[in-house]
C-alpha positions as a Markdown table, in Angstrom:
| # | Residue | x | y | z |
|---|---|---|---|---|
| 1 | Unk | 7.1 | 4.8 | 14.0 |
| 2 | Unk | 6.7 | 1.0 | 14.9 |
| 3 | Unk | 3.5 | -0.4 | 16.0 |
| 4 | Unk | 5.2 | -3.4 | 17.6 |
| 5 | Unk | 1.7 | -4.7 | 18.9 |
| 6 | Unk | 0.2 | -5.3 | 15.6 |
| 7 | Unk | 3.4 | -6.1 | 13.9 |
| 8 | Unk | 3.6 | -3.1 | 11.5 |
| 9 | Unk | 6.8 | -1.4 | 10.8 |
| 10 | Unk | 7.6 | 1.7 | 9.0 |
| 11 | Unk | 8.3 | -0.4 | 5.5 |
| 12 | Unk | 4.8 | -2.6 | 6.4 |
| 13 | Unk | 2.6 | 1.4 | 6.3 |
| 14 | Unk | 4.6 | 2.5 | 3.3 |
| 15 | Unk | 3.5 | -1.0 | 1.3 |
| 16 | Unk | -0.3 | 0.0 | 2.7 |
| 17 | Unk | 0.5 | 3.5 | 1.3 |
| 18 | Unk | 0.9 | 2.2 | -2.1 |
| 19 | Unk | -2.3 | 0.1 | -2.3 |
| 20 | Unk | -4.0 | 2.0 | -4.4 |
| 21 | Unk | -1.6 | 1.4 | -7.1 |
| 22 | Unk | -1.6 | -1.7 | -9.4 |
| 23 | Unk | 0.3 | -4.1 | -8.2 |
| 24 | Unk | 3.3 | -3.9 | -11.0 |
| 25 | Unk | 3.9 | -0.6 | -9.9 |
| 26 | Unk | 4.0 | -1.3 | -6.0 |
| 27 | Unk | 6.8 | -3.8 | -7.7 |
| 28 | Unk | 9.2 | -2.1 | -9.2 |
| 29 | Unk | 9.1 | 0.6 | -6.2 |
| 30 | Unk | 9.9 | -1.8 | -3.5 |
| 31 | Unk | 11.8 | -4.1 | -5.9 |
| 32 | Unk | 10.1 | -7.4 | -5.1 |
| 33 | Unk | 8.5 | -10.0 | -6.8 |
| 34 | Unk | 4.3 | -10.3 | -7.7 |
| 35 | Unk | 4.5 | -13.3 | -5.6 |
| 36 | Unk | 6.1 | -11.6 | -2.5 |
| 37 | Unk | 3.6 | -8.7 | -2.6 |
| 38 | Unk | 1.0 | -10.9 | -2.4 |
| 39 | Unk | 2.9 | -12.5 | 0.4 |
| 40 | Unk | 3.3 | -9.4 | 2.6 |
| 41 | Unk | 0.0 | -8.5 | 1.5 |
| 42 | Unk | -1.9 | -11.2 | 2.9 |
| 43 | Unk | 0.5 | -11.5 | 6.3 |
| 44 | Unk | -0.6 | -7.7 | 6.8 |
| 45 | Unk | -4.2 | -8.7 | 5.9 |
| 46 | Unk | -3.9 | -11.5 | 9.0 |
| 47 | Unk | -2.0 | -8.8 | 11.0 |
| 48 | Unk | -5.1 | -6.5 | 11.2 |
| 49 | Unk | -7.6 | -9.4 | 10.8 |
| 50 | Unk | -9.5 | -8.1 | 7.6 |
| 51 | Unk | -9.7 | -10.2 | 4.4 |
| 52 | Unk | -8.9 | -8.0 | 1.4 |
| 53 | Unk | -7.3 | -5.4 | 0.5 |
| 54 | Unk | -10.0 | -2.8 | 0.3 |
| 55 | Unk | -10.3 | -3.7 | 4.4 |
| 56 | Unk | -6.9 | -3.2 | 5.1 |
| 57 | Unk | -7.2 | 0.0 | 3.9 |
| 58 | Unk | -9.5 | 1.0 | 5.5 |
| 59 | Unk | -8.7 | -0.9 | 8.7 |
| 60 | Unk | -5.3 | 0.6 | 8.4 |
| 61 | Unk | -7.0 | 4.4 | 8.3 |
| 62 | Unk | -9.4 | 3.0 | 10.9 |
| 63 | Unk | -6.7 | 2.1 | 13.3 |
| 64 | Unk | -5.0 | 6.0 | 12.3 |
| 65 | Unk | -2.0 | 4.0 | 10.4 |
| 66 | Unk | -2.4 | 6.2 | 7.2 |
| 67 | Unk | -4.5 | 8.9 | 6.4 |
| 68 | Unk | -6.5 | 9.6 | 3.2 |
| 69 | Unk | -4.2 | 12.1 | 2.5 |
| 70 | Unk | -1.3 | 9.8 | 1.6 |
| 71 | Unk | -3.1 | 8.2 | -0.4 |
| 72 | Unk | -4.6 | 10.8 | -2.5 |
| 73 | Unk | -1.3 | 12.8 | -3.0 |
| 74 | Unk | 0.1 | 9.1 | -3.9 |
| 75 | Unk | -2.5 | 9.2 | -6.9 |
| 76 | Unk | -1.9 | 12.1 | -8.0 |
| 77 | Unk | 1.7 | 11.6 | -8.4 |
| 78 | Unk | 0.9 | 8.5 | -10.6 |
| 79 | Unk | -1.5 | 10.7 | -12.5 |
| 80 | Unk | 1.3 | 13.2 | -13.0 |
| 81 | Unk | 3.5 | 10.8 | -14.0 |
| 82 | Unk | 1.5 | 8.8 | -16.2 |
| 83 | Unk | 0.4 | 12.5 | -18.0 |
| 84 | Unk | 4.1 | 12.9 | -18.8 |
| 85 | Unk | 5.5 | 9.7 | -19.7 |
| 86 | Unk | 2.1 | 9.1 | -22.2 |
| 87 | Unk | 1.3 | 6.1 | -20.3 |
| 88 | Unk | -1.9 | 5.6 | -20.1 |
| 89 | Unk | -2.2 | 1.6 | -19.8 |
């Protein structure tokens, strides 16, 4: 699903799924750099006129982009994860 209007494509959603995850990880899973997360981060930020990320979340579940859901099942997995890799950092 496109939302042509406000400029979000399926890839722009999946990065707002992942918000809730620290930024190295949202790195390595879309295979871009700290500097062009921040990048496509504040373009979608100007895209649904908020001005952090907290807003765009929340604009972005606002607006019926993402759901809670995604999110929480996205934490988990991390939590999952992290419990069997040892990570806890």
């Amino acid at each position: 699903m496109v939302h042509r209007k406000r400029g979000i494509n399926k890839r722009d959603l999946e990065l707002i799924r992942w918000l809730c995850s620290p930024d190295k990880v949202i790195c390595q899973a879309f295979g871009i750099t700290e500097t062009a997360l921040q990048s496509r981060v504040h373009r979608l930020m100007e895209r649904l006129e908020v001005g952090n990320r907290t807003s765009l979340v929340i604009e972005a579940m606002r607006r019926d982009l993402v759901t809670l859901d995604e999110f929480m099942v996205r934490k988990y997995e991390q939590e999952k994860e992290r419990d069997r890799d040892g990570d806890y950092t």
